[in-house]
C-alpha positions as semicolon CSV with decimal commas, in nm:
position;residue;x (nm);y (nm);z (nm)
1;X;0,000;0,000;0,000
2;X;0,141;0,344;-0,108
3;X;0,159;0,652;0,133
4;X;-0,126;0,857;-0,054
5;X;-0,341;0,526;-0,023
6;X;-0,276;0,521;0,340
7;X;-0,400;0,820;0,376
8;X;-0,697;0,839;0,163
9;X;-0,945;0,700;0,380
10;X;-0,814;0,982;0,660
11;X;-0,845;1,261;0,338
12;X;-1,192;1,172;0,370
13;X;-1,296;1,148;0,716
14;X;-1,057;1,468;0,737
15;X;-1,314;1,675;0,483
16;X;-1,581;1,610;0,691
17;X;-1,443;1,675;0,966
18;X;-1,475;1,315;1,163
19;X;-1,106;1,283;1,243
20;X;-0,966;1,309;1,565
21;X;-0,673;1,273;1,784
22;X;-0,357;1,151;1,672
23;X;-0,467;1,032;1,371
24;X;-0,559;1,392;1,271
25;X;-0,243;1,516;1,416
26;X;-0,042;1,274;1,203
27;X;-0,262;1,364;0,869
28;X;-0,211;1,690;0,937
29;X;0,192;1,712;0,948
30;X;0,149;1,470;0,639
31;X;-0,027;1,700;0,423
32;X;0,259;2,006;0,496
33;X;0,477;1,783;0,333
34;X;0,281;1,615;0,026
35;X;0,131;1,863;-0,247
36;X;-0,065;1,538;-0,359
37;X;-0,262;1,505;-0,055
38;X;-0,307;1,882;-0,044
39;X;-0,492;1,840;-0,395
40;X;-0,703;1,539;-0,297
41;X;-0,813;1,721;0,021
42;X;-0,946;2,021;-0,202
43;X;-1,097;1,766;-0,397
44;X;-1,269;1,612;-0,206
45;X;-1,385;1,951;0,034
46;X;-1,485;2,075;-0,341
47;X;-1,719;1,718;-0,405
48;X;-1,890;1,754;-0,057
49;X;-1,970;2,133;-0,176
50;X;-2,126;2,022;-0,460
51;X;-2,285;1,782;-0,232
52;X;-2,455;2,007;-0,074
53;X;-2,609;2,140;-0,321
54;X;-2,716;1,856;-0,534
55;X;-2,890;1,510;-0,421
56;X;-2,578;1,305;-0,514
57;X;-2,235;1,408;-0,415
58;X;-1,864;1,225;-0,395
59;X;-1,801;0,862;-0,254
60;X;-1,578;0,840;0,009
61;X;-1,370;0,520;0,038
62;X;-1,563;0,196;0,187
63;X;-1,372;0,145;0,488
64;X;-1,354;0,543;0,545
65;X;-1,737;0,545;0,563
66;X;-1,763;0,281;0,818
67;X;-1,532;0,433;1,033
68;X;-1,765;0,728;1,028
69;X;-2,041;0,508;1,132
70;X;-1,867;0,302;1,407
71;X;-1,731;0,654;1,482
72;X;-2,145;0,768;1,530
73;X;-2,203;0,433;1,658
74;X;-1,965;0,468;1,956
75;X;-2,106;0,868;2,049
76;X;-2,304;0,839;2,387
77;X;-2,680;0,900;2,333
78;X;-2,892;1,068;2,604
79;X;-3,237;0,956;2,645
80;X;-3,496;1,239;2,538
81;X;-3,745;1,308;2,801
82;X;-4,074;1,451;2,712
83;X;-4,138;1,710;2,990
84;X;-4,496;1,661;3,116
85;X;-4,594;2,016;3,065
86;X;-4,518;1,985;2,718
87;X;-4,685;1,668;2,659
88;X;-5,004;1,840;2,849
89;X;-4,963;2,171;2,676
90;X;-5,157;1,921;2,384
91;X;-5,448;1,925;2,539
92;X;-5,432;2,253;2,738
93;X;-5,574;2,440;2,368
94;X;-5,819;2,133;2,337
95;X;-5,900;2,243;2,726
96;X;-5,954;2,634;2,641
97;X;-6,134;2,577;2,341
98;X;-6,426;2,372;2,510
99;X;-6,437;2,595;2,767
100;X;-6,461;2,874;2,570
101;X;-6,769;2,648;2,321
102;X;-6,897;2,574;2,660
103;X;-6,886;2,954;2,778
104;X;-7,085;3,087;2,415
105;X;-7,282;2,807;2,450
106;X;-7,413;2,984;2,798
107;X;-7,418;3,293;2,650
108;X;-7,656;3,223;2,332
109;X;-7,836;2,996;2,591
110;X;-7,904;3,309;2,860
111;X;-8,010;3,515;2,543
112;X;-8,275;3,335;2,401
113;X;-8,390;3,275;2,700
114;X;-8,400;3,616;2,798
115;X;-8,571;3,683;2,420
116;X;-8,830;3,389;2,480
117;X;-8,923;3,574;2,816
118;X;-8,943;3,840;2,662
119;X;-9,199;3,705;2,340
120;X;-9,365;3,530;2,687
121;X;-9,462;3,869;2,811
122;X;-9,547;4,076;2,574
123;X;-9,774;3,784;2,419
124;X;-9,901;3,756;2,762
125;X;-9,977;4,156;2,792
126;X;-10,162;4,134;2,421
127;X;-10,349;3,834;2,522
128;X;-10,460;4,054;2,864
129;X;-10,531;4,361;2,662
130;X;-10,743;4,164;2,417
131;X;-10,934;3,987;2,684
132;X;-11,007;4,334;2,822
133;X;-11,108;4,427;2,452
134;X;-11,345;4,159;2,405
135;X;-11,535;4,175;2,754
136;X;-11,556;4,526;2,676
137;X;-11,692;4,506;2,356
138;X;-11,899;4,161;2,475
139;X;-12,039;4,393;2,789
140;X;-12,085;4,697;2,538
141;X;-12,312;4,469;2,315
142;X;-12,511;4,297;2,566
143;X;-12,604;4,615;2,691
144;X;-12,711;4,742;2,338
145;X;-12,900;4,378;2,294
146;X;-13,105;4,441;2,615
147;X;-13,482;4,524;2,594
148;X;-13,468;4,876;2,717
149;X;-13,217;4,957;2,476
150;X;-13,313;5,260;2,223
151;X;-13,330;5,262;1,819
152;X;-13,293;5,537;1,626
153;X;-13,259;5,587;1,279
154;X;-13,116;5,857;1,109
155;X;-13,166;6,009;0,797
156;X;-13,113;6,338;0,618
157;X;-13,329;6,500;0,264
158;X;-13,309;6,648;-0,026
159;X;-12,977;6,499;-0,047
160;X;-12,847;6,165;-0,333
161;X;-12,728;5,937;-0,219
162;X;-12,896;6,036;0,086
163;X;-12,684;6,002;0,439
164;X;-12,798;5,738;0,678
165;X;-12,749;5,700;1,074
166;X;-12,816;5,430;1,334
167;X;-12,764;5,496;1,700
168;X;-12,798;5,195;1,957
169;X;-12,836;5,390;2,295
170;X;-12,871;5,226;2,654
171;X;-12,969;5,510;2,873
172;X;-12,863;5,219;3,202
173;X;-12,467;5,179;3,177
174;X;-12,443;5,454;2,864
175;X;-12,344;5,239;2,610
176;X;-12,377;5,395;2,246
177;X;-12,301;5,216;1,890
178;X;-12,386;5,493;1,626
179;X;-12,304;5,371;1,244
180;X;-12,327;5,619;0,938
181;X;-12,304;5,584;0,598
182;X;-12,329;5,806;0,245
183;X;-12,197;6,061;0,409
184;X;-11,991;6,340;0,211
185;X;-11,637;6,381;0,189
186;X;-11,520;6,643;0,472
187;X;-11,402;6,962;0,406
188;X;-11,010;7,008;0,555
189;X;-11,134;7,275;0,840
190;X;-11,473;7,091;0,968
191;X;-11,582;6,758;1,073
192;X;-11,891;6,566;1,180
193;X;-12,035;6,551;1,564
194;X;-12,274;6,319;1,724
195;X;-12,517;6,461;1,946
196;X;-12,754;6,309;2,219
197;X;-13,071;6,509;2,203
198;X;-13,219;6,480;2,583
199;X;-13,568;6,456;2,627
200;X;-13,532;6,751;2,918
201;X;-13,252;6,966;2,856
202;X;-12,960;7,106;2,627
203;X;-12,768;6,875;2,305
204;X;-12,475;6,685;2,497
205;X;-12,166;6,584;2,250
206;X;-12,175;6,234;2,158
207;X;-11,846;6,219;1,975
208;X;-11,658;6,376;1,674
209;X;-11,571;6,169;1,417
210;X;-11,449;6,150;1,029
211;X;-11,599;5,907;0,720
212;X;-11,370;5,666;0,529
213;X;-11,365;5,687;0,148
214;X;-11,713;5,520;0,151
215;X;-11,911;5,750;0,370
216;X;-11,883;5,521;0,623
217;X;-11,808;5,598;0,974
218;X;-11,855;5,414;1,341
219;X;-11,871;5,615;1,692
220;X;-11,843;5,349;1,982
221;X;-11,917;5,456;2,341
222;X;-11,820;5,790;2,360
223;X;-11,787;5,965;2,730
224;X;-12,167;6,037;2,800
225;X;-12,305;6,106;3,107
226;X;-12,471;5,849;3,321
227;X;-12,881;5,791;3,314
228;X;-12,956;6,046;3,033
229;X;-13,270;5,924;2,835
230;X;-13,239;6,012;2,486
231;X;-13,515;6,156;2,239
232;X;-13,354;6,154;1,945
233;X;-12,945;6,195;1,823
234;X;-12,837;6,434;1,515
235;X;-12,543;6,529;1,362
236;X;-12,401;6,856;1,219
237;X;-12,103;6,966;1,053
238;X;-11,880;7,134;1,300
239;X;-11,515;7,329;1,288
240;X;-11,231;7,064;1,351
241;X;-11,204;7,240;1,678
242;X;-11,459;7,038;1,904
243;X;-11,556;6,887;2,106
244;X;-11,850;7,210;2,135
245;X;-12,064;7,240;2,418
246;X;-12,369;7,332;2,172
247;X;-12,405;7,263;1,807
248;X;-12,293;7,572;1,608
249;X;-12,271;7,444;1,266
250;X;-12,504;7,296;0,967
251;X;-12,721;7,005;1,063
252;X;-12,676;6,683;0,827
253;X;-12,909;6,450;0,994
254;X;-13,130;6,375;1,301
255;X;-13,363;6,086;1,391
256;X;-13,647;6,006;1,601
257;X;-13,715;5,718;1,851
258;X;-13,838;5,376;1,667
């Protein structure tokens, strides 16, 4: 075996840097004496560049590159431990996010809940205000149903189509229906008045009210006072103004007891 040969397996281990002790130390004072092993170290140290960039590279001698892996065989290796915080740090996001599912979870919970209360009572309030509506109305028309109640009819002449009334009056608890219809469009300052003609005493207002496209128009219960008997009701076209405390304006109709 020549000298260069001798070394070449040490040229090798020497480029990458695996070479220790006196082995390097003799390699070393070698190569300030031999130009040849000079060139075959840049060789080589210009292959493993090339390496490095590329997926194939230079192949060192046989027995050079099992020295390198006895060489890794014989390093000591140190056990890795897994610190327990780490391997719990896995689960601590797992841990936040349900909590933090769990916590929205409450939140939408508490707010429909709060929104369903909510629906509960106002539903509840418009059932309560239209119970109060229909005994009201279911009182109002009972009352008008009963035998003493009064009948009136009103009409008005000379007049095509001609306007029509009908008041339902009981003089007991007050109660008054009165529905017109054909009556004329209002002018913008004035508007129509019902009046309670007593049979003893002055016209008492009976409510103000306005026609729909059709004529039509409804007065229901208007503030009257309590035990008045009626002779007749009327209506006249009043300023916008009212309630009056006398009729001041043209009459449009008036009835008599049926």
């Amino acid at each position: 075996m020549s000298v260069h040969e001798q070394f070449a397996e040490d040229l090798a281990l020497y480029a990458l840097g695996s070479l220790d002790g006196d082995e390097r130390a003799t390699l070393e004072k070698h190569l300030d004496t031999c130009s040849s092993c000079r060139q075959e170290l840049e060789s080589l140290r210009g292959d493993l560049s090339l390496f490095a960039l590329s997926t194939s590279g230079p192949h060192p001698p046989q027995r050079a590159r099992q020295r390198l892996m006895s060489s890794i065989g014989r390093e000591p290796r140190l056990p890795v431990a897994v610190p327990e915080r780490r391997r719990a740090s896995w689960w601590a996001p797992l841990g936040w996010a349900a909590a933090a599912a769990m916590a929205l979870l409450a939140f939408t919970l508490w707010r429909d809940l709060g929104m369903v209360r909510r629906d509960f009572a106002s539903i509840m309030a418009q059932a309560t205000h239209d119970r109060g509506e229909l005994e009201r109305v279911s009182a109002i028309l009972d009352g008008l149903n009963a035998p003493d109640a009064q009948r009136i009819t009103l009409a008005a002449a000379k007049t095509h189509p001609q306007p029509q009334g009908k008041a339902i009056y009981q003089r007991k608890n007050s109660n008054l229906i009165f529905l017109a219809s054909n009556l004329p469009p209002l002018p913008a300052d004035k508007i129509y008045e019902l009046w309670l003609i007593p049979t003893q005493g002055a016209p008492i207002a009976a409510g103000l009210f306005k026609p729909d496209a059709k004529g039509d128009a409804v007065v229901v219960n208007p503030p009257l006072p309590a035990g008045i008997e009626a002779k007749t009701f009327a209506v006249t076209l009043e300023p916008v103004d009212g309630p009056h405390e006398a009729p001041r304006g043209t009459g449009v109709m008036q009835g008599i007891g049926e």
